[in-house]
C-alpha positions as CSV (number, residue, x, y, z in Angstrom):
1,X,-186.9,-73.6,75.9
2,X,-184.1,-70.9,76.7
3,X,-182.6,-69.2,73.6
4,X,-179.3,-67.7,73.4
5,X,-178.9,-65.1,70.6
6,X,-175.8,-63.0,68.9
7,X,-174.0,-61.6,66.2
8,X,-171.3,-59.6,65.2
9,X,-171.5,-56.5,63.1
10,X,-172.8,-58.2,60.0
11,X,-175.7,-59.6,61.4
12,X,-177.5,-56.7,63.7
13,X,-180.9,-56.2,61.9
14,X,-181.2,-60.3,61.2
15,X,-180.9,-60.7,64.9
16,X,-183.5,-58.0,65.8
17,X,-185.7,-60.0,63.4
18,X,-184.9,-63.5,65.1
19,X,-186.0,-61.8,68.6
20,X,-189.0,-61.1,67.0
21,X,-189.5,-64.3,66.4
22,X,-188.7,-65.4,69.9
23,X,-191.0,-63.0,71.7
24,X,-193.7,-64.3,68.9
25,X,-193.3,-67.7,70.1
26,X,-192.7,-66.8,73.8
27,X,-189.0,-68.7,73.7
28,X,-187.3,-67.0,76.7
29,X,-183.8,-65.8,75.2
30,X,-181.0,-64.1,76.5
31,X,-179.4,-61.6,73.4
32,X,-175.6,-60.8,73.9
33,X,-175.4,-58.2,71.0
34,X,-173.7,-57.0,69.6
35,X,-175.4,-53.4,69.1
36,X,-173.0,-51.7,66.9
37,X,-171.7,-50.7,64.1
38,X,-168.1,-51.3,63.5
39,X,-166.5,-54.0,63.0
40,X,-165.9,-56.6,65.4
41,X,-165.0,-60.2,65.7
42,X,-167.5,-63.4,65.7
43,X,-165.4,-65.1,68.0
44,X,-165.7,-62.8,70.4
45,X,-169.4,-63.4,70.7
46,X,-170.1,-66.8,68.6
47,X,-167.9,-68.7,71.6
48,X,-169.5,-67.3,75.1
49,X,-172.6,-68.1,73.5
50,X,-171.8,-71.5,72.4
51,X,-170.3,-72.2,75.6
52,X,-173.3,-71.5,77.6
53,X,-175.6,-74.0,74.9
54,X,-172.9,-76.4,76.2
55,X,-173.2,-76.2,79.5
56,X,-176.7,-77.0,80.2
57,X,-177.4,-73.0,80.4
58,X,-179.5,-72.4,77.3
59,X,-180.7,-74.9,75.3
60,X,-179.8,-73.8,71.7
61,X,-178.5,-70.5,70.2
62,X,-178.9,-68.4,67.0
63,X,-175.7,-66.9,65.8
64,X,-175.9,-63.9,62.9
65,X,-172.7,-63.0,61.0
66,X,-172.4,-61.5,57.5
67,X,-172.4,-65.0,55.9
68,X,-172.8,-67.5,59.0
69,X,-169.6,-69.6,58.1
70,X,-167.3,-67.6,61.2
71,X,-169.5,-68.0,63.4
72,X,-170.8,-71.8,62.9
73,X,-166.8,-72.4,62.6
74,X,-166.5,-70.7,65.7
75,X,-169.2,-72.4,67.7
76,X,-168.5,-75.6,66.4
77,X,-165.0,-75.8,68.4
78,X,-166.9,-76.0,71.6
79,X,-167.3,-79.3,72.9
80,X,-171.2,-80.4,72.7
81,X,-172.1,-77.9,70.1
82,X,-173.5,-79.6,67.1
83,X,-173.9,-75.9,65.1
84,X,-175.6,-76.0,61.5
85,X,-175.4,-73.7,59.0
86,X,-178.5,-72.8,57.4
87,X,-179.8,-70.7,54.6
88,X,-183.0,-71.9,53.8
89,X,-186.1,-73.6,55.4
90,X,-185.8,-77.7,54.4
91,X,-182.2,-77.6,56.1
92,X,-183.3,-75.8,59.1
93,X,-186.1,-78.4,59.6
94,X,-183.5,-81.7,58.4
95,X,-180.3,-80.2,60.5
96,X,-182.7,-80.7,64.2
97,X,-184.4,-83.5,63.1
98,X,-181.7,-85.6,61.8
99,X,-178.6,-83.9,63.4
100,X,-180.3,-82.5,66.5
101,X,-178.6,-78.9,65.8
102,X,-178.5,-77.0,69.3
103,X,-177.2,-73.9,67.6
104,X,-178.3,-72.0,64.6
105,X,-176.5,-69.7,62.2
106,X,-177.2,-67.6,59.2
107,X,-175.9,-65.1,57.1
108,X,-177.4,-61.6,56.8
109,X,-175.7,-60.9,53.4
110,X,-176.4,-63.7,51.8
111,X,-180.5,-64.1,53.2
112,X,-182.9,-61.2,53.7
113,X,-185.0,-60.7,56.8
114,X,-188.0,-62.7,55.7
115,X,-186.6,-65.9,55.2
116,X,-184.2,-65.6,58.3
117,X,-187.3,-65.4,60.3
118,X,-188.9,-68.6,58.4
119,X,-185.4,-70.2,59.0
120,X,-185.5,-69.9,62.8
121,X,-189.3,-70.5,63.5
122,X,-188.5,-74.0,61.2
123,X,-185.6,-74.8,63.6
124,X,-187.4,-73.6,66.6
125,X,-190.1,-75.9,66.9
126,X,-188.8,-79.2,64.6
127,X,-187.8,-81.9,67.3
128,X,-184.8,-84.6,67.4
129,X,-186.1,-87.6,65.4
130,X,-184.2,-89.6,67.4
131,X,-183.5,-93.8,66.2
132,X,-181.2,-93.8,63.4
133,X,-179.7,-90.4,63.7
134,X,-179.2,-90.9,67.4
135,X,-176.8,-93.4,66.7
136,X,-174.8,-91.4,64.3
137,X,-175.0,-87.7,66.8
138,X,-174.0,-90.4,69.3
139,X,-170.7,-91.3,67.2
140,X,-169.9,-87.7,67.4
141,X,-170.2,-87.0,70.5
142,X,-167.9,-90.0,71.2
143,X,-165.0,-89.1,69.3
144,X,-165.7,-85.2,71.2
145,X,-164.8,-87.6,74.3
């Protein structure tokens, strides 16, 4: 599994955690920052990273903003990106197994580091269920068409 990882200002020390994480589980990732402190804006990161889930290049990402919703709205106008919002561990399992999620965001101001590592290993390993839910990720990816 290849990992693409990034966040704006808001959510630097979550995505240090989350590449913990990675390098725990030995997931190769790629992390695109961004590594400071001023402001700057999700899109500018949330969409090059979305893009590259889409085209085959990584296999899912893990987007950090200050509450998640910018970038999950940002990475969900990319054709193929099925991107899940997630602040706590049940949706992080139900959103791959049911949804098949290829990219991941949370908020750093509205989760702490402990549970934002929790989040991604959950999301990390659960697997596509596949059978009914195909169907339904199926009509979606239709109407993308």
């Amino acid at each position: 599994m290849k990992v693409i990882l990034a966040s704006d200002h808001g959510g630097v020390n979550i995505r240090k955690e989350v590449a913990e994480v990675l390098e725990e589980m030995n997931i190769s990732y790629e992390d695109i920052g961004c590594d400071c402190e001023g402001s700057v804006d999700y899109p500018d990161y949330a969409i090059p990273a979305a893009e590259r889930v889409a085209s085959g290049e990584f296999d899912r990402g893990i987007l950090i903003c200050g509450t998640g919703i910018g970038m999950s709205i940002s990475a969900n106008k990319v054709k193929g990106i099925r991107c899940a919002l997630v602040h706590d561990v049940f949706t992080a399992k139900v959103t791959r197994e049911h949804n098949d999620s290829n990219v991941l965001t949370m908020g750093e101001r509205v989760i702490g580091p402990g549970l934002a590592r929790e989040i991604a290993k959950t999301w990390l390993e659960a697997e596509f269920e596949g059978g009914r839910h195909a169907n339904r990720v199926g009509k979606i990816t239709e109407y993308e068409a």
